[in-house]
Every structure is written in structure tokens, then in C-alpha cells.
N, C-alpha and C positions, 0 to 999 in steps of 0.2 A: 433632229428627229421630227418625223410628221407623224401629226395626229389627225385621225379624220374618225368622223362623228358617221355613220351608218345610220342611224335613225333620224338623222336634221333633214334630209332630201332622197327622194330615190334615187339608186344607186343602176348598178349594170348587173344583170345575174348570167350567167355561164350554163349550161344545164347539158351531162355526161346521161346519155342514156346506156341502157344496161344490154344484155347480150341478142343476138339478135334482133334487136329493134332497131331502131333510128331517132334522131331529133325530134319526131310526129309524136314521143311517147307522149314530150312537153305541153303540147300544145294547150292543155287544158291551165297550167299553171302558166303557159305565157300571156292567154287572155287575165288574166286576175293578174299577174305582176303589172303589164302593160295597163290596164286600166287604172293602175294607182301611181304611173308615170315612170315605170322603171322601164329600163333597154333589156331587150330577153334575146338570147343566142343559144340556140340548142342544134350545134350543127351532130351531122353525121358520122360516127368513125369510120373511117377510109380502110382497106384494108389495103395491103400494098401490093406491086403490080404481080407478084402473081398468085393473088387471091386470097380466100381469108384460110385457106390450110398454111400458107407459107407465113401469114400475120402472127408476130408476137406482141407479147405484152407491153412492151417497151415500144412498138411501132403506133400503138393507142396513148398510152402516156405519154409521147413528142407531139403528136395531136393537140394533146389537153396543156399540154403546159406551152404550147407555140400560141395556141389562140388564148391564154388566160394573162398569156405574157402582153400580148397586143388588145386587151381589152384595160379600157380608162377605170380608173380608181373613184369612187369606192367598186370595189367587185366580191361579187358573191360566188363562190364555187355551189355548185347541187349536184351530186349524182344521186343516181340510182341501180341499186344492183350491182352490174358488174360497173357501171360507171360510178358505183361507192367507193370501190373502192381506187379509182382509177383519183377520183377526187379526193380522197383520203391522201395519197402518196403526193399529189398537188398541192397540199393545203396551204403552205408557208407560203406562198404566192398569193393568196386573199386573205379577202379581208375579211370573211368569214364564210362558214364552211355548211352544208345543210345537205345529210345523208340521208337516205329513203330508202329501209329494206337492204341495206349493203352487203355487198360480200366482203368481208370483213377481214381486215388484215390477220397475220401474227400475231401474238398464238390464238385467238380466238377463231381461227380458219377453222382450228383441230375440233369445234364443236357445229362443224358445219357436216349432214348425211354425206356419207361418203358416196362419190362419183364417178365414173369412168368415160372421158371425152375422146372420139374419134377423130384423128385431126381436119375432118370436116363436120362438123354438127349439123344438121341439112334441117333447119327451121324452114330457112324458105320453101325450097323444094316439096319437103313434108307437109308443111302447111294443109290444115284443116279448118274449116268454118265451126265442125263440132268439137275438135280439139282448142280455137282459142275461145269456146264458149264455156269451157269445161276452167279455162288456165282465167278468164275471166269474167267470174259469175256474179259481180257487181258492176259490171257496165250494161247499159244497153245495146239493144241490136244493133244500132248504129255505130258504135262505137265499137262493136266485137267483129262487122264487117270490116272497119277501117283497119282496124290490128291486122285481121286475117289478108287482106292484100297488102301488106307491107313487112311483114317480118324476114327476115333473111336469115340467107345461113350465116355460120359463126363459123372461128376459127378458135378450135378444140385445145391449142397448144397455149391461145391465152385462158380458157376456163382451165386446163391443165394447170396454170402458173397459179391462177388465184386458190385452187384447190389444191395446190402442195406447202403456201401461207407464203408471204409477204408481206415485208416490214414497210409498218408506218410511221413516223412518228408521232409522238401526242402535239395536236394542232395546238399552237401558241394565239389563235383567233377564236371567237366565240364560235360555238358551234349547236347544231340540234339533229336529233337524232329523230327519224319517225319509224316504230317498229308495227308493222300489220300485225292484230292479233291471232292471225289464223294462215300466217305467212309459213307454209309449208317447206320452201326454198330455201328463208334464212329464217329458223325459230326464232320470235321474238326478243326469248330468254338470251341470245347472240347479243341484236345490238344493244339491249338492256346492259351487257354485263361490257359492251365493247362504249357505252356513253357513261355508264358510274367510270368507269376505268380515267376515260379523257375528260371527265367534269362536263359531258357537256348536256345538255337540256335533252330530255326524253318528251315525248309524244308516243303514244300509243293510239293506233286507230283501227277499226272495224277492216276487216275481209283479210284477204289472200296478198299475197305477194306486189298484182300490180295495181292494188285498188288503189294507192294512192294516188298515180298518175291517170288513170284510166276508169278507174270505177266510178259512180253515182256521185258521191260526194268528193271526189278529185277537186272540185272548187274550193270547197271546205275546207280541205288539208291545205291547199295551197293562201290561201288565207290566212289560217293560224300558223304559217311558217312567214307570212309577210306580217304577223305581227312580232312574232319574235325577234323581227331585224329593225320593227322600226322601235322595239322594247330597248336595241343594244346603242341608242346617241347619248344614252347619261354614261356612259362606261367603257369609253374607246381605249386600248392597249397603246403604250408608244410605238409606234413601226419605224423602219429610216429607209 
């Protein structure tokens, strides 16, 4: 059996961005992990070749579990959103887990607003300057322009899958949860009742859905998410 200590040294962190966005959600928690000597990877979900109406859910989780597979140990899984839950169904593969806003497995899907996805969701296309000022109202203008020339369309048949519930297991790794308190997308009281459930560490923080990656204090939250992994070196799990 190998034991490895996540708090003795920086590790490699992984980072699933959620629906229609891309890697760029990261950026703000890749300068703050990077700064404290960790390896930060936040690529992009691919949709497959013929496009993200024809992408399932299963063609994003070969993604995350190809690249998590080929990333060195210690590694940290992160998503956010819909890549919470994409990291959620990944977890057994790291070495510990750290959810943002997730959509949220079985059974807790069932207390997520109910929704109806076209199997092309057309973010990109759609894209508005005052619609991503509206989706977010804790970034600056800088930051609400980057969003707005980047977000792309989705493919409706994977938010289809996450909103009809999929099994996770309870992560055998430390884990933390960050729930926004005004997270319209996934009410709080979700990943509340989805981190007492899996023991794992709650954070509650200020705004809307994407303010943890993207809002004002985006640094902040990523911050006290890199002290709770260097909190986990007195307490490592046997792995083999």
C-alpha cells in the first residue's frame, strides 16, 4: 500500500470546467495554486467529431478520466458545475476531490429546478455582453468581457444526463465542497445536504453560481481551497 501525504509538498491539480465554458474558467485559481508551486491543468472538453449535439456524457468523463489517469501523483481532482459532477464520478482516481457549485449526482439531482435542454444549447452563438453581466454580477468588466467571447455552445444530451441523476459514489479521498450563497443554478441547500451526506468539508461563499471561479474574490476561494489540501498531510488514507 502507498501512502502519500498531500499537505508535505505541492501536488498536480486537474480543473473540469462546467457547461459551456472552457479551461479559461480556471485561470484565476491557476495563478494562486501556481504561485504556491503546484502544476495546474484545466484543459478543455472536446466535443466529439460531430459536434456537441452528437457529445454524451460518457464522451466528457473518457476526457477526465484519460487525463487524470496520465497526471503524476499526488493529484487533486476540481470541478465545477457540470464538471462537478463529471469529477464526482472520477473521484477514486485521486487523491482528493474539491467540488464548486456542482451538479450533483443521485438522488440529490431530484432537488435540482427542473429543466429542459435542446440537444443544442447555443451559449456560444447566443452569447450576450449583457446576458453574461447579468449570469455574472461579481466579476469585473474585464473579466465579464473575457467570459462573453468565450463561452460556447453545449451539448443538451449531456445536461439532459446530469438532469435525469447519476450515480456517484461516496469519495473514499478527502474532499470539500464550495456552495455560493445565492447560486440560483444549484441552491446551496444541494451541495450542503450532497457534503454532510459524503463527510466532506463545506465552504459557503458570497454571490451567484460562477463567482467562485470568476467573481472578485475568485482568489480568495481559491486560497482557502489550497489550504484545505495543505490542512489534509497529518491525515493521509492508505491507497495501493
Amino acid at each position: 500500500m502507498i501512502r502519500r501525504v498531500l499537505g508535505s509538498s505541492p501536488g498536480r491539480l486537474l480543473c473540469v470546467h462546467g457547461a459551456g465554458g472552457g479551461g479559461w474558467e480556471w485561470a484565476i485559481w491557476r495563478r494562486v495554486f501556481e504561485a504556491a508551486g503546484w502544476r495546474v491543468d484545466a484543459p478543455d472538453l472536446r466535443p466529439v467529431a460531430g459536434g456537441p449535439a452528437a457529445t454524451g456524457f460518457g464522451d466528457y468523463e473518457a476526457q477526465v478520466r484519460e487525463r487524470l489517469a496520465a497526471t503524476a501523483r499526488p493529484r487533486v481532482l476540481a470541478g465545477a458545475s457540470l464538471g462537478g459532477l463529471l469529477a464526482a464520478r472520477c473521484a477514486a482516481a485521486a487523491d482528493a476531490l474539491i467540488l464548486v457549485n456542482p451538479l450533483p449526482p443521485a438522488p440529490w439531482h431530484a432537488l435540482l429546478p427542473a429543466r429542459a435542454w435542446p440537444p443544442l444549447v447555443p451559449w456560444g452563438r447566443d452569447a450576450r455582453l449583457a446576458g453574461t453581466r447579468r449570469a455574472l454580477p461579481e466579476g469585473d468588466e474585464a473579466t465579464v468581457l473575457y467570459a462573453f467571447r468565450r463561452w460556447r455552445d453545449e451539448s443538451g444530451a449531456v445536461l439532459r444526463a446530469a438532469q435525469a441523476g447519476l450515480a456517484a459514489p461516496k469519495p473514499d479521498v478527502p474532499a470539500l465542497c464550495i456552495a455560493s450563497d445565492g447560486d440560483a443554478e444549484v441552491p446551496p441547500a444541494v451541495t450542503g445536504a450532497l457534503a454532510r451526506a459524503w463527510g466532506a468539508r463545506l465552504l459557503h461563499e458570497s454571490g451567484g453560481h460562477l463567482a467562485p471561479l470568476l467573481g472578485c474574490d475568485a482568489a480568495a476561494v481559491a486560497s482557502r481551497a489550497l489550504r484545505f489540501l495543505a490542512g489534509l498531510g497529518a491525515a493521509p488514507s492508505p491507497r495501493g
